[in-house]
C-alpha positions in Angstrom: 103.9 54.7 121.7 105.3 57.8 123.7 102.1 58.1 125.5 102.4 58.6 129.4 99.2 56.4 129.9 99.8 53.3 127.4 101.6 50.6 129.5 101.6 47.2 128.2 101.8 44.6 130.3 104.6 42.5 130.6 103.6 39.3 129.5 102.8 41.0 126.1 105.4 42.6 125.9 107.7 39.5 125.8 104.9 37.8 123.6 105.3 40.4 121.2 109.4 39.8 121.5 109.3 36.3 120.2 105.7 35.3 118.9 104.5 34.7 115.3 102.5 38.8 114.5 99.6 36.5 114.3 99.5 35.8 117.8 100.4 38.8 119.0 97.2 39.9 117.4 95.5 37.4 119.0 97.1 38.5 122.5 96.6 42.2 122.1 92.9 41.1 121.0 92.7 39.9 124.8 93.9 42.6 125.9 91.3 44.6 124.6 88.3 42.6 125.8 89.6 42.3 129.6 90.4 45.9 129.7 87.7 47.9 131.4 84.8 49.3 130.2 85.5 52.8 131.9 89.0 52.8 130.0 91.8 55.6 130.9 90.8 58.0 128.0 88.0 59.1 125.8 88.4 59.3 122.1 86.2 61.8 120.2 85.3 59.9 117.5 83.8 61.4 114.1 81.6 60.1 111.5 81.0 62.2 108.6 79.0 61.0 105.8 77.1 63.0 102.7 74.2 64.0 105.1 75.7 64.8 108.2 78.8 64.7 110.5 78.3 63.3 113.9 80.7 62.5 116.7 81.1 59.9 120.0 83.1 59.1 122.8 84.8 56.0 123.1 86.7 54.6 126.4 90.0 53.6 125.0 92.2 52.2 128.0 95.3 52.2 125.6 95.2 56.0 125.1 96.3 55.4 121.5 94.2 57.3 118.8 93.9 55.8 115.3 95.2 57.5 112.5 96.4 56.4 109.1 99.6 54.9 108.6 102.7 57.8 108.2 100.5 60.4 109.2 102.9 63.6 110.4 104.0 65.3 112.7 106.3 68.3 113.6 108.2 69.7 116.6 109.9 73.0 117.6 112.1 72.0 120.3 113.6 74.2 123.0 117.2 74.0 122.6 120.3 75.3 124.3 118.5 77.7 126.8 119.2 75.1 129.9 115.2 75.2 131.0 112.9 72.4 132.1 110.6 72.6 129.5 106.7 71.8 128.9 105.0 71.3 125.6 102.4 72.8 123.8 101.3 70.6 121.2 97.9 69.9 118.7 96.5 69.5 115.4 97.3 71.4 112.3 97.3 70.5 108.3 100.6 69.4 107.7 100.3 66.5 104.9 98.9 69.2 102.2 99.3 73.4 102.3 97.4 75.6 104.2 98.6 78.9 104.4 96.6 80.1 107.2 97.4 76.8 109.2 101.4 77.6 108.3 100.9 81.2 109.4 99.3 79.8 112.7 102.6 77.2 113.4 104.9 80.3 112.4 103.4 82.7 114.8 103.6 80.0 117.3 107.2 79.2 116.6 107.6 83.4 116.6 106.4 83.2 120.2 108.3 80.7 121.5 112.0 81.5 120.3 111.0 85.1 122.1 109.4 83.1 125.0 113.0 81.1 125.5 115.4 83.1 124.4 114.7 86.7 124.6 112.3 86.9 128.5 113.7 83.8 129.4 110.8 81.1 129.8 108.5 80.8 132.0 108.3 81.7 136.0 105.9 79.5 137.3 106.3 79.3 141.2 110.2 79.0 142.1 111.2 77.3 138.6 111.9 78.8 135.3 110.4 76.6 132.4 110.9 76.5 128.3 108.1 76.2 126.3 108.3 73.3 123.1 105.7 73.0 120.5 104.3 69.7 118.8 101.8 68.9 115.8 100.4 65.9 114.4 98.4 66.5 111.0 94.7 66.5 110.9 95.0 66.4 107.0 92.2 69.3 106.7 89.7 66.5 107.7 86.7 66.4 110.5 87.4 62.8 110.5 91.1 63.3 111.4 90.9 66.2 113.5 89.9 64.2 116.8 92.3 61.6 116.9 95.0 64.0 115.8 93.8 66.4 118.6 93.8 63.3 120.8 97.6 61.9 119.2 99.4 65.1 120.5 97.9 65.5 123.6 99.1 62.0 124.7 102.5 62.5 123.4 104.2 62.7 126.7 104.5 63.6 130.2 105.1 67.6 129.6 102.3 67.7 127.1 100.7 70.3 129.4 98.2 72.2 127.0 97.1 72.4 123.8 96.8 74.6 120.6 93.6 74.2 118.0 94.3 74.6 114.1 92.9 76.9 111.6 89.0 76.7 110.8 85.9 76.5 112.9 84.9 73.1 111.0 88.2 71.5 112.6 88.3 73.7 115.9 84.8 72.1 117.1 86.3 68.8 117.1 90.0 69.7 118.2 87.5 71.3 120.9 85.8 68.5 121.9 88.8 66.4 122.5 90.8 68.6 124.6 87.4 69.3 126.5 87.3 64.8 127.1 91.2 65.4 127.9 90.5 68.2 130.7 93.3 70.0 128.9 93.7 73.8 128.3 93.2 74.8 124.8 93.9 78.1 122.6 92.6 78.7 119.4 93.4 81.7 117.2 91.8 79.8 113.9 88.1 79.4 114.3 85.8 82.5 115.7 82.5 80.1 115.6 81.3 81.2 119.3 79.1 77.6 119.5 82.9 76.0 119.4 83.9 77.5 123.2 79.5 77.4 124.6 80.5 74.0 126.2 84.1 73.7 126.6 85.2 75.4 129.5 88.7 74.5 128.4 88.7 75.9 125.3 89.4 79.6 124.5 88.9 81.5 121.4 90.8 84.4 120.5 88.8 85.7 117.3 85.9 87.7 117.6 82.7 85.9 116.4 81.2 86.7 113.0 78.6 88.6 114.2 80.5 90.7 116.8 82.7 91.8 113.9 79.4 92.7 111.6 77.8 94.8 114.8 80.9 96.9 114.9 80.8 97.7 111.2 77.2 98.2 111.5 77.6 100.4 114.1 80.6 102.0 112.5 78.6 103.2 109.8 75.4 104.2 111.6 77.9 106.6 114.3 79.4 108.1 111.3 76.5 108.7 109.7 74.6 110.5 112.5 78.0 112.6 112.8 77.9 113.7 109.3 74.2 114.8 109.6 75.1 116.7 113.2 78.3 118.2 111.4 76.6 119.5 108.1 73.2 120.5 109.8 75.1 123.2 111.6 77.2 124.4 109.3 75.3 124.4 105.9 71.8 124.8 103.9 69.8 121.5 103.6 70.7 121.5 99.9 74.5 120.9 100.4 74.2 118.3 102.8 76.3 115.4 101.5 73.1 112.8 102.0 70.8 114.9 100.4 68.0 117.2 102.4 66.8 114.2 104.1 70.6 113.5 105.6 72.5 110.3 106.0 71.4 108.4 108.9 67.4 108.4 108.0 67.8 107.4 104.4 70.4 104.2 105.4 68.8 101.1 103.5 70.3 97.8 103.8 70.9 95.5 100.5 73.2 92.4 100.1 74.1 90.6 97.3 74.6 87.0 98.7 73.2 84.2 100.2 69.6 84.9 101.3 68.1 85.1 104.2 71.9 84.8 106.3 72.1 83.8 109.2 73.2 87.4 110.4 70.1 88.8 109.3 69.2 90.3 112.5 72.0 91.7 113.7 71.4 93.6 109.9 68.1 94.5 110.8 68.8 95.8 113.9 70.9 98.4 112.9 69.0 99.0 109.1 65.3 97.7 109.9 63.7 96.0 106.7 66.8 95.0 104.1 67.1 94.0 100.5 69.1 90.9 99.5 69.8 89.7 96.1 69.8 85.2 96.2 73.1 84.5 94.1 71.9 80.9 92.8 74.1 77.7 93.6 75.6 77.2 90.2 78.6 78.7 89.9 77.7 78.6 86.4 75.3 81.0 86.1 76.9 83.8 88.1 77.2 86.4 84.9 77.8 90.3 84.7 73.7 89.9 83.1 72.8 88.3 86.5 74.8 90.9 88.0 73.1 93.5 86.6 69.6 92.8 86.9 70.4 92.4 91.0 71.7 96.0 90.7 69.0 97.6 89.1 66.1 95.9 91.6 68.7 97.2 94.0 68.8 100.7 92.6 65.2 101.0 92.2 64.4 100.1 95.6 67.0 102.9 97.2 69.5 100.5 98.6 72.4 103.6 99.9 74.5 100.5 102.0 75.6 97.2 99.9 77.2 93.9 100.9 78.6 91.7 98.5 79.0 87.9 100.0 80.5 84.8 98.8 81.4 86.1 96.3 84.5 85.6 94.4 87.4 88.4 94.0 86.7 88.6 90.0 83.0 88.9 90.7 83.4 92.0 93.1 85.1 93.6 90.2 82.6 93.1 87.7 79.7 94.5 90.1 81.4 97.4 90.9 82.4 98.4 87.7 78.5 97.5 86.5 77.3 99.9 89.1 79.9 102.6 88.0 78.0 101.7 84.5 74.5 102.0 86.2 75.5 105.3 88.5 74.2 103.3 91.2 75.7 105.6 93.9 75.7 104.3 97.2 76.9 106.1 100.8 78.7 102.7 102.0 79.9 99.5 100.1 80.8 96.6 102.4 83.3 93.3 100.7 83.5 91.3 103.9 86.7 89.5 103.9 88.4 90.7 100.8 89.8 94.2 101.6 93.2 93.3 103.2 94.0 90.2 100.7 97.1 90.8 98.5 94.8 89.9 95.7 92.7 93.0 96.3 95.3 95.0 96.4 97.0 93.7 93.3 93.9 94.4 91.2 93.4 97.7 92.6 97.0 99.1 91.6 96.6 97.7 88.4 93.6 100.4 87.3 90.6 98.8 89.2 89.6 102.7 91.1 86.3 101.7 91.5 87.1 100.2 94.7 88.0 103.0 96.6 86.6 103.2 99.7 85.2 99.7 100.0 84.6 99.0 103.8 85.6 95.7 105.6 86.6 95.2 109.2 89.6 92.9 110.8 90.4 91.7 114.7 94.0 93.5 113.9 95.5 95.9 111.6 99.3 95.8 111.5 99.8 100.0 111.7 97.5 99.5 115.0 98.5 102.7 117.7 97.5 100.6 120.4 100.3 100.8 123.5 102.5 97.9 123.4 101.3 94.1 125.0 101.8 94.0 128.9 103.7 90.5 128.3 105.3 90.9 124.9 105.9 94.6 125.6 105.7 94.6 121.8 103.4 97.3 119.7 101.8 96.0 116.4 104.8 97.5 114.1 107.4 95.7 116.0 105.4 92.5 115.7 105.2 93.0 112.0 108.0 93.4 111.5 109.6 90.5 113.6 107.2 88.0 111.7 108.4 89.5 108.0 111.9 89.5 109.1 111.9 86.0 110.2 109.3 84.4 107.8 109.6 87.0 104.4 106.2 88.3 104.2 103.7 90.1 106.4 101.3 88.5 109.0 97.9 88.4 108.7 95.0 88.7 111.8 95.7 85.1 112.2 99.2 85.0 113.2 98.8 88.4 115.5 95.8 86.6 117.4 98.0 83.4 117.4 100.9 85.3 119.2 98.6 86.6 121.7 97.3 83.5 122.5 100.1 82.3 123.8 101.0 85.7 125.5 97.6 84.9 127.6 98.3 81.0 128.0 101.6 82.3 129.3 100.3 84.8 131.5 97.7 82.7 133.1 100.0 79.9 134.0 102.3 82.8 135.5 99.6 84.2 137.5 98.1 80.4 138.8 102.0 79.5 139.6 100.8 75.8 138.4 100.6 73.4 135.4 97.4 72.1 136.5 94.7 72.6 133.6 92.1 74.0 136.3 94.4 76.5 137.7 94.8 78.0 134.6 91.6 77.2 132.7 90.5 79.7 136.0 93.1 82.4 135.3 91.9 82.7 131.5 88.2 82.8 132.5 89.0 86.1 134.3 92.1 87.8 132.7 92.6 91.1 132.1 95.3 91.7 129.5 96.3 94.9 127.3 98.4 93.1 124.4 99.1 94.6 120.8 96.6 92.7 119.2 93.6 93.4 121.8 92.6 94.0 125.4 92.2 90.3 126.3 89.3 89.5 128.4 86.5 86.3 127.7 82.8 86.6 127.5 80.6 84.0 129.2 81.1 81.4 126.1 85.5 81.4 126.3 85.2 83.6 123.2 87.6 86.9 123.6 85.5 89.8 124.0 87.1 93.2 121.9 86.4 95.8 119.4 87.6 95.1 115.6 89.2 97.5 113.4 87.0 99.3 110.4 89.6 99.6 107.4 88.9 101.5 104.1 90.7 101.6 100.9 91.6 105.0 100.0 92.5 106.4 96.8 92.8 102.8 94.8 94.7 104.6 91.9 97.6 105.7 93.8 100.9 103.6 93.6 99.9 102.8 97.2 96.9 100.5 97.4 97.0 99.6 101.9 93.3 99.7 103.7 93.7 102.3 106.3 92.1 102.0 109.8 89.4 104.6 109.9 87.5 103.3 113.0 87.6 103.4 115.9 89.0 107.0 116.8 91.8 105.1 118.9 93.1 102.4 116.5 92.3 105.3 113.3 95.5 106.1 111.2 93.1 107.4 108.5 89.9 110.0 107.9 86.6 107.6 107.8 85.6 108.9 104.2 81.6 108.5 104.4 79.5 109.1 102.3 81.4 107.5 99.7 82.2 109.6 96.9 79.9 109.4 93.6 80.9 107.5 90.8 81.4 110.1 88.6 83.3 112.2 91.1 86.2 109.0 91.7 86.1 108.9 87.9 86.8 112.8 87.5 89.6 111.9 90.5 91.4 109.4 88.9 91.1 110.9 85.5 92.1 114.5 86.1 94.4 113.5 89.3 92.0 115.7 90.9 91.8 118.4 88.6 95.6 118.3 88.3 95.7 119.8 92.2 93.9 123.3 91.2 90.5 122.5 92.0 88.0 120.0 93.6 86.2 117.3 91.3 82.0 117.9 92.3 79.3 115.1 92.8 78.6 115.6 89.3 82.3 115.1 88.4 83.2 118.1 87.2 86.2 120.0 88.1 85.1 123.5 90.4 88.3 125.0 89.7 90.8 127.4 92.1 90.8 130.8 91.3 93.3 132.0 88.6 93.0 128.4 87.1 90.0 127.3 84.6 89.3 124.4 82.1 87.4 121.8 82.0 90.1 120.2 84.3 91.5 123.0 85.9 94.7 122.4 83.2 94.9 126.5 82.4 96.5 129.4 84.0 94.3 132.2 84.0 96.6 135.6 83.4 95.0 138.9 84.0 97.2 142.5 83.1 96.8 144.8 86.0 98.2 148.0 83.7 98.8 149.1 80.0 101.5 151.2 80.9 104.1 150.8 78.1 106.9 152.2 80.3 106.5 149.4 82.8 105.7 147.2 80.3 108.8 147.7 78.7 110.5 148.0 82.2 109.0 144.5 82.7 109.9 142.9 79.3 113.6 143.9 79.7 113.6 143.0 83.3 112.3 139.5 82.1 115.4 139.2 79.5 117.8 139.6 82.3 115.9 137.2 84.1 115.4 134.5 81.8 118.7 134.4 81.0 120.1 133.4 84.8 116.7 131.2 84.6 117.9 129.4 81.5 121.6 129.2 83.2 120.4 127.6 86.2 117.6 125.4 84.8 120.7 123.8 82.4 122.1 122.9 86.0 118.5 122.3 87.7 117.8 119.7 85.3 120.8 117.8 85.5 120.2 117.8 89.0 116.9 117.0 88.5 117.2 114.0 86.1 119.7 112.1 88.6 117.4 112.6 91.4 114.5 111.3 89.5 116.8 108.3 87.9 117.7 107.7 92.1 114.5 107.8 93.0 113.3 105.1 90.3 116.3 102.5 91.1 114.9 102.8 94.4 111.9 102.5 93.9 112.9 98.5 91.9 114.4 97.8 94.9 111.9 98.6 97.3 109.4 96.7 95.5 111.6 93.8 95.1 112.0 93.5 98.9 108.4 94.4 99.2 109.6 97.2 101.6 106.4 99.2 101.4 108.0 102.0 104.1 110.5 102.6 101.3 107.9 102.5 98.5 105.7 104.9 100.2 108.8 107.7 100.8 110.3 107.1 97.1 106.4 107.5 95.6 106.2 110.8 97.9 110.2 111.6 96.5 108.7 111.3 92.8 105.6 113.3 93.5 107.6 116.2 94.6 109.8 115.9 91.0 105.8 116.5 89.9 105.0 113.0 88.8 100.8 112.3 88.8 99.5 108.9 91.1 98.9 107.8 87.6 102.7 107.9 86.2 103.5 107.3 89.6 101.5 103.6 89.3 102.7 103.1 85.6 106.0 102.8 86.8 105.3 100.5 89.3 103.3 98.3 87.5 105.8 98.3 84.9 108.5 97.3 87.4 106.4 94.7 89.1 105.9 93.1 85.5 109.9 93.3 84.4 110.6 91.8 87.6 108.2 89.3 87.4 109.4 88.5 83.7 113.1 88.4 84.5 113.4 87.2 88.1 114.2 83.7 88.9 113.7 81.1 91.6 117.0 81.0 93.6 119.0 77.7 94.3 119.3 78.2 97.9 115.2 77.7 98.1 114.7 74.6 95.4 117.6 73.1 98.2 115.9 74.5 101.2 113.5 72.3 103.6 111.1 74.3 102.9 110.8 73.6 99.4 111.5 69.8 100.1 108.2 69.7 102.1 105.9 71.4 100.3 106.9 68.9 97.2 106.0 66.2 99.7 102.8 67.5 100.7 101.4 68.5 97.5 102.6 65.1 95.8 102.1 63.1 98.9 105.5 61.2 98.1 109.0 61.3 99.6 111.1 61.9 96.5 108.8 62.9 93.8 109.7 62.9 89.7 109.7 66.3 88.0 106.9 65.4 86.1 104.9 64.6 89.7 105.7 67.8 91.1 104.2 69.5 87.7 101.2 67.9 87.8 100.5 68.4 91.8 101.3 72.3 91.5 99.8 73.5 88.7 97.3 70.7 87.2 95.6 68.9 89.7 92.8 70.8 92.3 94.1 74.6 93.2 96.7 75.2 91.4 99.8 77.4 93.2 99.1 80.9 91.9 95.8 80.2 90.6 94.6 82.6 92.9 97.4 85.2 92.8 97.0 88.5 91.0 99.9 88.2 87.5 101.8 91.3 87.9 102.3 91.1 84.2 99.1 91.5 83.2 97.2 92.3 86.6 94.6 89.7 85.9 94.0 86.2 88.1 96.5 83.9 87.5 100.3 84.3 88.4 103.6 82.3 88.2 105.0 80.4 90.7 107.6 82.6 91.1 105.1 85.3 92.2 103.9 83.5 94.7 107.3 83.5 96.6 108.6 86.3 99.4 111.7 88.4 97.5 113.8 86.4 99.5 113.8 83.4 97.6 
């Protein structure tokens, strides 16, 4: 069926025009036991049972791979740009949502429309080709993911390389198949390195877990020694941020996670002996008591650098605010994972300033000033903004490494002038390519070999709550803010706005205030007489009569001025953060700031718009009519035209819930309406 190596014979063919279907089984069981042993292709086939998950290979002559009855599958076909065209096709979870295996198809999409229509295909020798893309759903299952993998490589004759889906679990038996096939694969969803150790035809476009933690390791341990260098030149041994025995020597490593990990050396290292808190297995007994007793071993035993793992969004909060509780000051905290979710964010604008300055580290960051690709000719911004224009939202790591995939697919079969898997298996092994996302280049194990990005959130109680790039020097937007500050010093911060901008909050978090200001938040004008001359005094008083009345006559105008501008300013400010423009957030917040509004009154207002627009928007026609719509109903229900009742129960009451893991706007706690959950556009 559509494969370009199934051929059925002819004698079955007519047997299967006019016999009974009980003998055509019988024939097609002949056909199986005279067809060779060898067979044409090789199935990867996977067993998975409580214990284990184990996989074989199986000679199937017909090329056909199993797979349940009405299983999907979905095309982007080049249209109207009069190209031959080839076809990029493989797995992905179609049947049931996935948002990062939807953000992988969309960035693919992305490329390809540019690909066609904008550089105008591909030049491979003398002929100019289109590029089509093809899925067939692997339905988030090992068990699937071969015969899936297998399915959309066969599908036809310009089936000339594939494309893995999102997760390593899938990836290493998407893998495996398109290494039986002999048929170039990229993958932008799994960074497991073991995936690409023996499949020479495979090529990974994350950064292994590890090569990510070395960089932040070695992130923090650089800054550190720079600190100590910077402050031992320029000041006494008792104002050195650190404390006398400065930064770098007194770095001890604790973790609050599962223990030992299997990253435990790279950890040690960097740090030497480390601390790690075992969370237990149950879920259930995960409590802020739990949480506490970790923090004060922790404490006790000097821990200055902390990493929470697997841990859950709601559970980061409570630790941090317990160690605010406990002053258990450290110089770093790491949240692998968990910095650049929207969730995160949410929660921080919504009062949560103890995470300020939490650490993470990501292959891309969408404000990246690296020079634009060498085949896209695109720069990060531009490719952000493409992908939100087109798809309403912006893209994650994922879809950025996914677009450059296919910049370096594309660029190796350019550069080997050929189709032919080999030719450009060899190109990829030895590319060189500057692209947006990364300098592209492969390790010995097919796994891309770059530098992640350090990001920091800064100043979580501003109206603005974005990680900023801090390292390295040439991807920085953003000051790497290490040590982090005390606890009571963000507290004095976000209560006092930082001493109301007339003084510095101290480690101890009090406010050391500018000269002519004083209280104990820097809130009072200090106003000293330089003469008791009565003459000038009275010159001065009657000088200040005149004066004040222009000042009053102006200020009537000023404020009427003044008022409209800050009225302007706040209706747009609703509309930026109903198109979740955050360029035009950011420059309406800086507007209102210089009419003298605090962060604090500055994030009232937006929560309070955020929560009036959440209350009073609606779902619009156009998307409950949309495709779209239509076919995430089918997935979640797994039925073509489901009831109203059906829908009910498969988004909101059975498994994970839609918005069960969004951030409410109304009430900044887990849990939001459907209507959250959707871009501004619909």
């Amino acid at each position: 069926p559509g494969s370009r190596n199934a051929r059925a014979p002819r004698w079955l063919s007519a047997m299967c025009m006019c016999c009974p279907r009980y003998v055509t089984a019988v024939a097609i069981t002949i056909m199986l036991l005279c067809s060779t042993a060898e067979g044409n292709c090789t199935n990867v086939v996977v067993v998975e049972t409580s214990s284990s998950t184990t996989h074989t290979y199986v000679p199937d002559e017909t090329c056909y791979a199993a797979l349940p009855e009405g299983t999907w599958t979905s095309h982007h076909r080049c249209l109207d740009v009069g190209l031959e065209t080839i076809t990029v096709a493989g797995p992905s979870t179609l049947s049931s949502y996935d948002e990062d295996a939807q953000e992988l198809r969309r960035a693919s999409i992305l490329f390809v429309d540019w690909l066609n229509h904008e550089k105008g295909g591909l030049t491979v020798g003398d002929r100019r080709l289109g590029m089509q893309l093809a899925w067939v759903d692997d339905a988030g299952s090992k068990t699937q993911t071969a015969n899936a993998t297998a399915r959309a490589l066969r599908l036809g004759d310009d089936v000339r390389f594939g494309v893995a889906g999102y997760s390593s679990k899938l990836t290493e038996y998407a893998a495996l198949q398109a290494q039986a096939d002999k048929m170039v694969m990229v993958s932008a969803g799994a960074a497991r390195p073991q995936i690409y150790e023996d499949n020479s035809y495979v090529f990974g476009f994350l950064p292994g877990t590890i090569g990510k933690k070395r960089d932040l390791y070695s992130s923090i341990v650089e800054i550190a020694e720079e600190t100590d260098a910077k402050w031992n030149a320029s000041s006494s041994i008792d104002e050195r941020p650190c404390g006398s025995m400065g930064c770098r020597s007194t770095l001890r490593f604790g973790e609050i996670g599962k223990c030992p990990s299997q990253y435990q050396g790279v950890k040690q290292q960097f740090f030497g002996d480390i601390m790690c808190e075992k969370l237990p297995d149950d879920d259930a007994s995960k409590n802020d008591t739990l949480f506490r007793d970790m923090l004060i071993r922790l404490k006790s035993n000097n821990v200055t650098l902390l990493e929470l793992n697997s841990l859950e969004l709601s559970e980061i909060h409570s630790i941090t605010k317990i160690m605010e509780a406990l002053d258990f000051n450290v110089h770093a905290l790491i949240c692998p994972a968990m910095v650049l979710s929207s969730d995160f964010a949410q929660m921080a604008l919504f009062g949560w300033w103890q995470s300020s300055y939490i650490l993470d580290s990501t292959p891309w960051y969408p404000e990246s000033k690296r020079p634009p690709g060498e085949f896209s000719g695109m720069s990060s911004q531009e490719f952000a903004e493409t992908y939100s224009r087109t798809w309403g939202e912006m893209p994650s790591y994922v879809a950025a490494a996914q677009f450059a995939a296919f910049c370096a697919l594309s660029q190796a079969i350019e550069s080997a002038a050929s189709l032919h898997g080999e030719d450009v298996a060899t190109q990829l092994r030895n590319i060189s390519l500057s692209e947006f996302y990364a300098d592209i280049s492969f390790g010995p194990v097919g796994t891309i070999a770059m530098q992640t990005v350090i990001v920091q959130l800064l100043e979580a109680s501003d109206a603005m709550t974005t990680p900023q790039a801090v390292y390295p020097d040439q991807e920085a937007i953003a000051h790497f803010v290490f040590p982090k500050p005390t606890w009571a010093q963000q507290r004095c911060r976000t209560v006092t706005s930082d001493c109301y901008g007339h003084g510095k909050c101290t480690t101890s978090g009090t406010c050391a205030c500018d000269e002519g200001w004083s209280g104990t938040a820097c809130e009072k004008e200090v106003v000293v007489a330089e003469t008791n001359d009565v003459i000038v005094l009275l010159m001065i008083a009657f000088a200040s009569v005149i004066a004040l009345s222009m000042f009053v006559l102006g200020a009537w105008s000023f404020c009427r001025c003044h008022r409209r501008l800050q009225r302007s300013l706040l209706e747009r400010l609703t509309k930026a953060i109903a198109q979740e423009d955050h360029g035009a957030i950011a420059s309406t917040r800086r507007g209102l700031a210089c009419c003298g509004w605090s962060p604090q009154q500055i994030s009232r207002s937006v929560r309070s718009i955020r929560k009036r627009q959440s209350e009073e928007s609606g779902i619009s026609l156009a998307y409950l009519l949309s495709t779209q719509f239509l076919e995430l109903a089918q997935r979640r229900t797994g039925k073509e035209d489901p009831t109203f009742y059906e829908l009910g129960d498969a988004f909101f009451l059975s498994g994970q819930g839609i918005g069960a893991s969004g951030v409410c706007p109304r009430d900044g706690e887990l849990g939001c309406s459907f209507i959250d959950t959707l871009p501004p556009k619909h």
